[in-house]
N, C-alpha and C positions, 0 to 999 in steps of 0.2 A: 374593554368589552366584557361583558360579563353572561354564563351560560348557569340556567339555575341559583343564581344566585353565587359564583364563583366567579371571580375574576382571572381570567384564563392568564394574564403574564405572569400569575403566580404559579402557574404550571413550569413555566419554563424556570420559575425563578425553584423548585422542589429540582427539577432536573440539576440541574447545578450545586442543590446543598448535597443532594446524595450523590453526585461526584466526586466534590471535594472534602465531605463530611466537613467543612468548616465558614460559619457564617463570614469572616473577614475572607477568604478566599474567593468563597461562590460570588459573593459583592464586587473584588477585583472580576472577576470573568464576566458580571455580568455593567462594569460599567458604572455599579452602584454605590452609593456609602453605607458603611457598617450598621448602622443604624435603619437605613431603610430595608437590607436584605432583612434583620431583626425582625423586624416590623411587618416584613412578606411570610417569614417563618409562623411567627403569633397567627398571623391570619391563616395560614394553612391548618393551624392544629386548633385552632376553634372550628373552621369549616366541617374537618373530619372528624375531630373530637378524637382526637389523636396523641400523642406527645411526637410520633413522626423521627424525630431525630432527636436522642438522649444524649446532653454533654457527662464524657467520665474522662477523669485522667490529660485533658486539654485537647482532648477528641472526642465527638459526634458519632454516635452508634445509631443504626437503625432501627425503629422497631419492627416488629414482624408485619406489621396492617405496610409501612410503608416499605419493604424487601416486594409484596404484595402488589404494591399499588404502582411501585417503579415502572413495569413494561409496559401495563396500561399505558401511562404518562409518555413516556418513550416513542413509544407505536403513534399515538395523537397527535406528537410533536413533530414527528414523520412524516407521516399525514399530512398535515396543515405545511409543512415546507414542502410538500408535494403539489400543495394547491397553487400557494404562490409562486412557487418555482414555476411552473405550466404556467406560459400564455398559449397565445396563437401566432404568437411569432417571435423569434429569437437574432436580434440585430448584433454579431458581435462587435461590430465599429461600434456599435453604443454604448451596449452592457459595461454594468460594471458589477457583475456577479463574481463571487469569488466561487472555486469549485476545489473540493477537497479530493482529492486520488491519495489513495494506497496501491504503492508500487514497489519494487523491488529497487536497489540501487541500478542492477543489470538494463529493469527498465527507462529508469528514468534518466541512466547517462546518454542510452545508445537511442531513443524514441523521444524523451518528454523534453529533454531540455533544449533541441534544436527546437521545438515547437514553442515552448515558454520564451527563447529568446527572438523568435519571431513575433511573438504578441504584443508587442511595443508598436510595430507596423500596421497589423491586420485587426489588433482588437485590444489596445489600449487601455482599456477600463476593468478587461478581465483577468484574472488574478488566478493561479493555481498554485493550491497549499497541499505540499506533498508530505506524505506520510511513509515509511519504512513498515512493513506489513509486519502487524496484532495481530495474536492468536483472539482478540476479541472482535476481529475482522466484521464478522458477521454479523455481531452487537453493535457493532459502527454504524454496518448500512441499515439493522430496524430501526434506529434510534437517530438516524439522521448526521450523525457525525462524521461520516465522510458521504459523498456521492455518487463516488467512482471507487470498485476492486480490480485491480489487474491482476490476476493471479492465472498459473497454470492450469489448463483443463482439467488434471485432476484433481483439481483441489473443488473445484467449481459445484457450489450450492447447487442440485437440482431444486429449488423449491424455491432461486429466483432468480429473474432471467437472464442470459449472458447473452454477449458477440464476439462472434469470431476478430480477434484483431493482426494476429501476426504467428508466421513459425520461422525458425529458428533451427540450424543446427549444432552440434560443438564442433570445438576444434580445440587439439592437443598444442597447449599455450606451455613456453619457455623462452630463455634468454636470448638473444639475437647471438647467432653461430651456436650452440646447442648441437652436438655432436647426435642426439635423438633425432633431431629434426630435420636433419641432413637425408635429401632423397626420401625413398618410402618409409614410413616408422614404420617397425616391426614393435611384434608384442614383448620379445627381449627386450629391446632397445627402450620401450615407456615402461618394462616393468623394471629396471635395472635404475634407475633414481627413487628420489623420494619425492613424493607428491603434498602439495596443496589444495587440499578439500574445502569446500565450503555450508559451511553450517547458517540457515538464516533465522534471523528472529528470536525471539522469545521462544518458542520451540525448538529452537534451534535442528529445523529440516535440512536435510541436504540437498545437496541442487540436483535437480532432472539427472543429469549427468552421471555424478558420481552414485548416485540412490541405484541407478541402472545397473552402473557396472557390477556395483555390492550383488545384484540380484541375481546376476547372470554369475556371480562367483569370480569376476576377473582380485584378486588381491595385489591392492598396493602396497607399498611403505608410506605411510602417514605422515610425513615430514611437521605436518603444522595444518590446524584447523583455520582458516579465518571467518571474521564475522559476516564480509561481503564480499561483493565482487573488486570492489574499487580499488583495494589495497593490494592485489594481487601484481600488476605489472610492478610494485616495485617491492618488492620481495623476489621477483621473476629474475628480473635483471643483474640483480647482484649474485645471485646462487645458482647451481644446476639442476631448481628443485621444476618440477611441472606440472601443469595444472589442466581442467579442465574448460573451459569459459564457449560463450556465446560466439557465436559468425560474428554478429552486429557489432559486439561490445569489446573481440579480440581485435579485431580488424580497425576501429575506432581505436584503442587502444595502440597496434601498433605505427600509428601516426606521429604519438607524442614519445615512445616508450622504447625501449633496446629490449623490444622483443619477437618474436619468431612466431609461426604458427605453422600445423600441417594436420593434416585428416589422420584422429586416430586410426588404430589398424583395429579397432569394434566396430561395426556397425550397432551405432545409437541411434533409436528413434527423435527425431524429428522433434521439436518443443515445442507445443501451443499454448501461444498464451491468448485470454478470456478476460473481458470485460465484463463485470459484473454490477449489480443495480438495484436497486430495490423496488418493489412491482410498479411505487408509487410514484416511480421513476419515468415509468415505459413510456409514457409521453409526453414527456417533458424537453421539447425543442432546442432546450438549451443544453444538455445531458448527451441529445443527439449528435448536437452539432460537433460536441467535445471529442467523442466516439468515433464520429468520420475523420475528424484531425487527426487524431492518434494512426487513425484504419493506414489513412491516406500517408501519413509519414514515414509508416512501416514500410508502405508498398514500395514508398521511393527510396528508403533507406539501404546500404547494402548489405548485406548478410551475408555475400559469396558462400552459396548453398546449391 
């Protein structure tokens, strides 16, 4: 299909070189042979009258007209899977859409994945491809690269639209008999170990939990950072170190795990987390449907909260 005189898969096919900055690459992601990505490249920089993308050194640099021309492209790309994403009706026994979410491990042990291993049942043909949460989050959803952000309320874009999906309290996590854990935890008692914090992402944020306590001034002893939530019960089990973690995700946890749980002696607020979308998204039935899954699994899930 062509608009003005442009052949619009060669849009998608620019998305992809300024990705990978490299023609053999962007050709593997897009399915294509070396030769005809080539071939999509030439036609772009005649169109524009451009160079677009300059090889140095066994790498692709950008020129500045196409650093320029990126988000236009991006936004369009967005767009246009927003068109076709929208019908007027969304059959999940049928579908066979795949939908990308960005989530937290936290989320996607204790919420995504009873629901992923139930779609084998209820809806067969659809597919969700999760992602561990980028500080380029936000560049995901204009650009179309993922569909779905589950992130904490306060991180949440006002400038595009969310849902309410689930809250959340902690609970002061260690090894099963944990002399802390025994009857009421006092504030001696959690502050007298060394603790397990959690840092996420590529920004390496800290969790609800522990960001809180920092604020309110409680000081731990830092036993050990980790990257997620996941590896935490087994680090738990073997040491008298303790940590902070989720209702849903501790409780889950101590199912399979030699570990303990009890109500710190802070009162923490509450964790909400936020569904987030791209405007292009808002009615998009199939988007919806995903959203109420999630909404609905929460509600049923436990949290003992």
């Amino acid at each position: 299909m062509r608009f003005k005189g442009l052949d619009l898969n060669l849009l998608v096919a620019f998305d992809a070189l300024m990705a990978d900055r490299s023609v053999s690459r962007a050709a593997e992601r897009m399915h294509l042979s070396q030769p005809a990505m080539s071939n999509a490249l030439s036609r772009l920089r005649a169109y524009f009258s451009d160079e677009l993308l300059i090889a140095h050194s066994k790498r692709m640099y950008p020129t500045p007209f196409a650093e320029t021309l990126l988000p236009q492209v991006q936004a369009a790309l967005a767009t246009m899977e927003g068109v076709v994403a929208t019908s007027r009706h969304f059959d999940p026994a049928t579908s066979v859409r795949t939908f990308r979410v960005m989530a937290s491990d936290y989320i996607a042990t204790a919420v995504l994945f009873p629901i992923i291993t139930r779609l084998a049942t209820i809806a067969p043909g659809v597919r969700i491809e999760l992602l561990l949460p980028s500080q380029r989050r936000i560049e995901l959803l204009d650009s179309g690269g993922i569909d779905l952000l589950i992130t904490l309320q306060p991180y949440v874009t006002p400038t595009l639209p969310s849902d309410y999906l689930l809250e959340d309290r902690y609970w002061l996590v260690g090894r099963a008999g944990h002399p802390a854990l025994a009857g009421r935890v006092t504030q001696e008692a959690m502050l007298a170990y060394g603790h397990i914090l959690v840092a996420i992402g590529e920004e390496r944020l800290p969790s609800f939990g522990d960001a809180y306590l920092e604020r309110i001034g409680v000081q731990r002893r830092v036993a050990m950072t980790a990257p997620n939530f996941a590896m935490l019960p087994w680090l738990l089990q073997e040491t008298d170190w303790l940590t902070l973690m989720q209702g849903r995700l501790a409780h889950l946890m101590a199912r399979n795990f030699a570990i303990a749980l009890a109500p710190p002696p802070f009162e923490i607020p509450p964790l909400v987390e936020m569904a987030q979308y791209h405007v292009t998204r808002a009615n998009d039935p199939g988007l919806r449907w995903l959203i109420d899954t999630i909404r609905t699994q929460a509600a049923g899930g436990s949290s003992r909260i």
